[in-house]
C-alpha positions as CSV (number, residue, x, y, z in Angstrom):
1,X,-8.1,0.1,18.8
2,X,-6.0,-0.6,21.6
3,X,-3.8,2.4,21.7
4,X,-3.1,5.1,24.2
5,X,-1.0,8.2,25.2
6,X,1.4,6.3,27.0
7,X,1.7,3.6,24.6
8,X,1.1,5.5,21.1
9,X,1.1,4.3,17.6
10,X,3.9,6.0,16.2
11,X,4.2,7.2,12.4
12,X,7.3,7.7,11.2
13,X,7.4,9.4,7.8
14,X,3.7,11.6,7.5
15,X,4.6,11.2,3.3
16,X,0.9,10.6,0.4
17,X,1.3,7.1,2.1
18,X,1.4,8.0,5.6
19,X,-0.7,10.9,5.4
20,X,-3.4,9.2,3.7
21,X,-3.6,6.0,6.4
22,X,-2.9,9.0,9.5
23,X,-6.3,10.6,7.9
24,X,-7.8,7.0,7.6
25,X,-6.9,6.0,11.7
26,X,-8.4,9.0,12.7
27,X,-11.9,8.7,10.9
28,X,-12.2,5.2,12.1
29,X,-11.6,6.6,15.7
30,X,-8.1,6.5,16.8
31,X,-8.0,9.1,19.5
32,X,-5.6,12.2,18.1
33,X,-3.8,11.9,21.5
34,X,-2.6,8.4,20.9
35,X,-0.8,9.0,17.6
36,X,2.4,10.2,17.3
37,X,4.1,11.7,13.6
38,X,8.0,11.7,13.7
39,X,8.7,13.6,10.3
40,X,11.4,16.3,10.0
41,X,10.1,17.9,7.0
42,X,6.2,17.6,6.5
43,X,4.5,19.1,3.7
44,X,2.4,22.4,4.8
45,X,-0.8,20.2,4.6
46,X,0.2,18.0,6.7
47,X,1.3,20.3,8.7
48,X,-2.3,22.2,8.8
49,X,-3.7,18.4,9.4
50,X,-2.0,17.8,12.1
51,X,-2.8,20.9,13.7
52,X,-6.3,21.2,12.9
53,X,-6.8,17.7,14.2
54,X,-4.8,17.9,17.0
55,X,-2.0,15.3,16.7
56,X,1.4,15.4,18.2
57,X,4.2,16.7,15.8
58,X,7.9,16.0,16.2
59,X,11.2,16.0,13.9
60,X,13.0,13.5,15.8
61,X,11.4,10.5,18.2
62,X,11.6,12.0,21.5
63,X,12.8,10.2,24.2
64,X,10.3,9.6,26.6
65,X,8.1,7.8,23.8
66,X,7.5,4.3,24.0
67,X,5.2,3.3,20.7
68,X,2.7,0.6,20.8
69,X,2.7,0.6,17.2
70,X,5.3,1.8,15.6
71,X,4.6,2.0,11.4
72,X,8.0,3.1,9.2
73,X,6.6,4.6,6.0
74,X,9.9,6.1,4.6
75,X,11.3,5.1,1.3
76,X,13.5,2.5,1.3
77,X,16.5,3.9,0.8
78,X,15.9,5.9,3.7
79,X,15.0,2.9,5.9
80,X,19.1,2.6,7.3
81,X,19.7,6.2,8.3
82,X,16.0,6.4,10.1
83,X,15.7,3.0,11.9
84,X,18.5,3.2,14.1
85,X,16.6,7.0,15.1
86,X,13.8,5.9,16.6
87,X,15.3,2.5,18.1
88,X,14.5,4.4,21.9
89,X,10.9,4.2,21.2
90,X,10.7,0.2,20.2
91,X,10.9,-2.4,23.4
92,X,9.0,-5.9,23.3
93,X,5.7,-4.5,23.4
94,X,5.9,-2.8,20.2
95,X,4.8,-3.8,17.1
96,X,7.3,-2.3,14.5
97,X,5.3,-2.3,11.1
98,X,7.4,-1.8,7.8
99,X,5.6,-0.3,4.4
100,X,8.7,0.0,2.6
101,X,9.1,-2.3,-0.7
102,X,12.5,-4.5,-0.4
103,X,13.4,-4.4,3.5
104,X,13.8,-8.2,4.8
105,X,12.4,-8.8,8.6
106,X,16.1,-9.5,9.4
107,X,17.0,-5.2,9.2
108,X,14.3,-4.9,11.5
109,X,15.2,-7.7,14.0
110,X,18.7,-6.9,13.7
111,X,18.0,-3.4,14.8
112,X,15.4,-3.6,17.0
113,X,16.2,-7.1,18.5
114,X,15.2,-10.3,17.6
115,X,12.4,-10.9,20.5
116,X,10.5,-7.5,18.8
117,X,7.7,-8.1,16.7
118,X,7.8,-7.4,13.5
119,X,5.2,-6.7,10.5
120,X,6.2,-6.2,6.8
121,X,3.3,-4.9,5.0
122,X,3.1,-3.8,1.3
123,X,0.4,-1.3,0.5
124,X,-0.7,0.3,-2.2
125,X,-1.6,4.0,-3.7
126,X,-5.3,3.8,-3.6
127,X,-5.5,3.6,0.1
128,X,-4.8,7.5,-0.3
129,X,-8.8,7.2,-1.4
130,X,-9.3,4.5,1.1
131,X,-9.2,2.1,-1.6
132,X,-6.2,0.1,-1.2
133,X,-5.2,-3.9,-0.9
134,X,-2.6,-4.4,1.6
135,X,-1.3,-7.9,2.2
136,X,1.1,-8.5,5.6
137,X,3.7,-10.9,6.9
138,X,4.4,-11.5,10.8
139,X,7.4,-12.6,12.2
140,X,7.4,-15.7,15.1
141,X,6.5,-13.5,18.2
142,X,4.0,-10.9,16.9
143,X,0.6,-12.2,18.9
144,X,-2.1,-12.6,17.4
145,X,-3.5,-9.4,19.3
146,X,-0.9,-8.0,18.1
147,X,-1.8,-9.3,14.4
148,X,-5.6,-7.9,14.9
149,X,-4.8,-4.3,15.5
150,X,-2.3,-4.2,12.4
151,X,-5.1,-5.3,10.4
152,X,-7.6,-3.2,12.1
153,X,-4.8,-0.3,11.4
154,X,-4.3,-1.0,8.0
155,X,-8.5,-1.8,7.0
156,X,-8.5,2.1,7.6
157,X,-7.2,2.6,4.3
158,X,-8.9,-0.3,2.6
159,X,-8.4,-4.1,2.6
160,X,-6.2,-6.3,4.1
161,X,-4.7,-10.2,4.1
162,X,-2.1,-11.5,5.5
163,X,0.3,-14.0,3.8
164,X,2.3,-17.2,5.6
165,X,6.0,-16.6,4.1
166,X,7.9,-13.3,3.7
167,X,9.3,-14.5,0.3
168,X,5.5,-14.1,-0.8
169,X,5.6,-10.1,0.1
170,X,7.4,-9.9,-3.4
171,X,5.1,-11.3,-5.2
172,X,2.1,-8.7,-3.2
173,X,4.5,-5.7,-4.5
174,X,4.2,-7.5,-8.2
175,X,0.7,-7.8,-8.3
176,X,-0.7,-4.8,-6.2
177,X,2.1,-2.9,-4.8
178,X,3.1,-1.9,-8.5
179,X,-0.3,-3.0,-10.0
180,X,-1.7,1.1,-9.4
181,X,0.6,2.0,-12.5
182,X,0.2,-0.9,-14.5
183,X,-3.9,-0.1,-14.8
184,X,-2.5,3.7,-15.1
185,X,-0.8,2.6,-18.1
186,X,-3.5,0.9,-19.4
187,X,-5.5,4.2,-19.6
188,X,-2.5,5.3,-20.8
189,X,-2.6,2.9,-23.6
190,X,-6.2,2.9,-24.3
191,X,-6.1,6.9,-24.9
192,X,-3.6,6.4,-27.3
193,X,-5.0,4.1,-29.3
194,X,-7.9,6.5,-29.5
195,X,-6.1,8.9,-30.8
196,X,-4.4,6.8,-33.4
197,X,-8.6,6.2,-35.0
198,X,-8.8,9.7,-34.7
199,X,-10.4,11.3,-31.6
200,X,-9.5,14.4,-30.2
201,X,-6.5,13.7,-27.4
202,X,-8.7,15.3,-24.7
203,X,-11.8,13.3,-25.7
204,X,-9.8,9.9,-26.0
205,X,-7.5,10.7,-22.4
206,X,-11.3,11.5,-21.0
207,X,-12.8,8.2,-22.4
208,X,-10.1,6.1,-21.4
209,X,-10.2,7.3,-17.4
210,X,-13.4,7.5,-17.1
211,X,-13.9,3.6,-18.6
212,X,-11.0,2.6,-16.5
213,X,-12.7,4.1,-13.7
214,X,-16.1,2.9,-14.2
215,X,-15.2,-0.9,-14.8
216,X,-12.7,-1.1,-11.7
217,X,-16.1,0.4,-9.6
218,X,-18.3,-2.1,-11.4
219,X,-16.0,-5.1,-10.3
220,X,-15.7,-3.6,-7.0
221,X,-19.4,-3.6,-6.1
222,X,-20.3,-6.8,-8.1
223,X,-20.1,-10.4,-6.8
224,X,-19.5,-11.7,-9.9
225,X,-15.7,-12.7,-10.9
226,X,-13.8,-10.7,-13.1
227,X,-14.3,-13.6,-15.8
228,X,-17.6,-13.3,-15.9
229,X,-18.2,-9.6,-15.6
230,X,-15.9,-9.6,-18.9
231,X,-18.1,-12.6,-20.5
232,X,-21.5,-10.2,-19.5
233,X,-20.1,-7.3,-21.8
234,X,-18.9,-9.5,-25.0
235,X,-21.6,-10.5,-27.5
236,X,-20.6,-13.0,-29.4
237,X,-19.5,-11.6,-32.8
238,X,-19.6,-8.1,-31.9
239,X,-17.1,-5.1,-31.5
240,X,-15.5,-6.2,-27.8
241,X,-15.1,-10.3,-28.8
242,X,-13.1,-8.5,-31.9
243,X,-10.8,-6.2,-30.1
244,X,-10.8,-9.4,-27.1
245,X,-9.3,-11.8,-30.3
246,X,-6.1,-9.9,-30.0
247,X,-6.0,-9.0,-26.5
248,X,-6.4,-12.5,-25.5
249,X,-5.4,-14.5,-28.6
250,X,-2.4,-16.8,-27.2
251,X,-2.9,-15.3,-23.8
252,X,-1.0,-12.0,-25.7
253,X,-2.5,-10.1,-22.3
254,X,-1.7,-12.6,-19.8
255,X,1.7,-13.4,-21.1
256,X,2.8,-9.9,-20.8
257,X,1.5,-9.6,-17.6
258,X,2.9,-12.3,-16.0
259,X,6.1,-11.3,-17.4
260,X,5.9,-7.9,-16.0
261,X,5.1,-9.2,-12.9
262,X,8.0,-11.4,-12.7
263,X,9.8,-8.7,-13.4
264,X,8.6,-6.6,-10.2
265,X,8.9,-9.3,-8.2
266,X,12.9,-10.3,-9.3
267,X,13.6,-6.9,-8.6
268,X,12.0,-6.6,-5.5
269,X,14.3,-9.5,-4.4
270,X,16.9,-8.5,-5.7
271,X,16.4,-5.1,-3.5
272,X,15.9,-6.9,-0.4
273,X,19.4,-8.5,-0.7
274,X,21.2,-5.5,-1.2
């Protein structure tokens, strides 16, 4: 990755998110001495991290640093206060990445300036077991260089893809940005349900993770589409086609689901206008 001391990638917020794709940089390689963490309150892990690993700590940006890359993973709320903070370190060779939900390219352009490239990307919470889906969005003068080492930054942490129109980083946070906690749920859901046939609550909470768990693994290492891994373990007749009847009768599931999601999108719109 092209990164260097004089030119670092520069992570500002060294939060579950940021830690987890610092940890993932540095086991793909990224030298300790080209990464910079601008954090003014990092939890005692991270701080024991960053020491044991030997990566450059600092509460503010200071002002000699000029980032190659420089990622903002604070929430965004936070996003107006910090920006403005850490403007010194951003010229035309930088490649300012967002990972907060709801910031437009325009906060960033307007700024930075509008000749800065800019990358909005929307993660998600499994890259924190390097197991995540990312999805980014370029604005009109981030290179396609440029475009390869996001991608390479961001594959640390799990997969990536990139999408043609910013409007569609919405629709990312609806599916997989926010998706984490709607599979959480379903545990959630499923554990309940065995206690209402009458298992014990710790038996039913350990079932339900554990399937949960085991399925999402399955579909991760098979070829086969979710469709048909779902067709393999339904006999026709039998126990799953029963409890599929409901789940699936009038597209109940996918109904609800696309509702939800619409719902995670609007307001991710709706947050980006504020």
């Amino acid at each position: 990755m092209k990164l260097t001391a004089e030119r670092p990638l520069v992570l500002v917020g060294a939060g579950k998110m940021g830690g987890a794709m610092l940890e993932g940089w540095l086991e793909r390689g990224v030298a300790p001495d080209s990464v910079c963490i601008v954090d003014p309150a990092p939890s005692e892990e991270m701080q024991e991290l960053l020491q044991r690993r030997g990566v450059a700590w600092h509460s503010m940006l200071p002002d000699d640093v000029r980032a190659g890359v420089m990622i903002l993973a604070v929430k965004p709320q936070m996003m107006a206060s910090v920006a403005p903070g850490i403007s010194s370190g951003v010229d035309t060779n930088t490649v300012v990445v967002s990972i907060a939900a709801g910031t437009p390219v325009t906060f960033f352009e307007d700024t930075f300036g509008r000749d800065v490239p800019v990358v909005r990307v929307m993660p998600n919470t499994p890259a924190q077991v390097g197991r995540g889906i990312s999805a980014g969005f370029a604005n009109a003068v981030v290179t396609q260089d440029q475009k390869t080492l996001v991608a390479e930054l961001m594959q640390a942490v799990g997969r990536f893809v990139w999408v043609d129109a910013e409007q569609q980083i919405d629709f990312v946070t609806a599916i997989s940005g926010s998706g984490p906690a709607y599979v959480f749920h379903m545990a959630e859901a499923m554990a309940a349900a065995g206690v209402e046939l009458g298992l014990d609550a710790d038996v039913a909470a350990e079932l339900a993770r554990h399937t949960v768990c085991g399925a999402g693994e399955l579909m991760y290492q098979s070829p086969l589409s979710p469709e048909m891994l779902r067709q393999n373990v339904t006999s026709p007749g039998g126990t799953t086609a029963a409890a599929l009847d409901v789940l699936m009768g009038e597209n109940a599931l996918t109904e609800l689901m696309v509702k939800a999601a619409k719902a995670a999108a609007q307001r991710a719109k709706e947050l980006s206008e504020q």
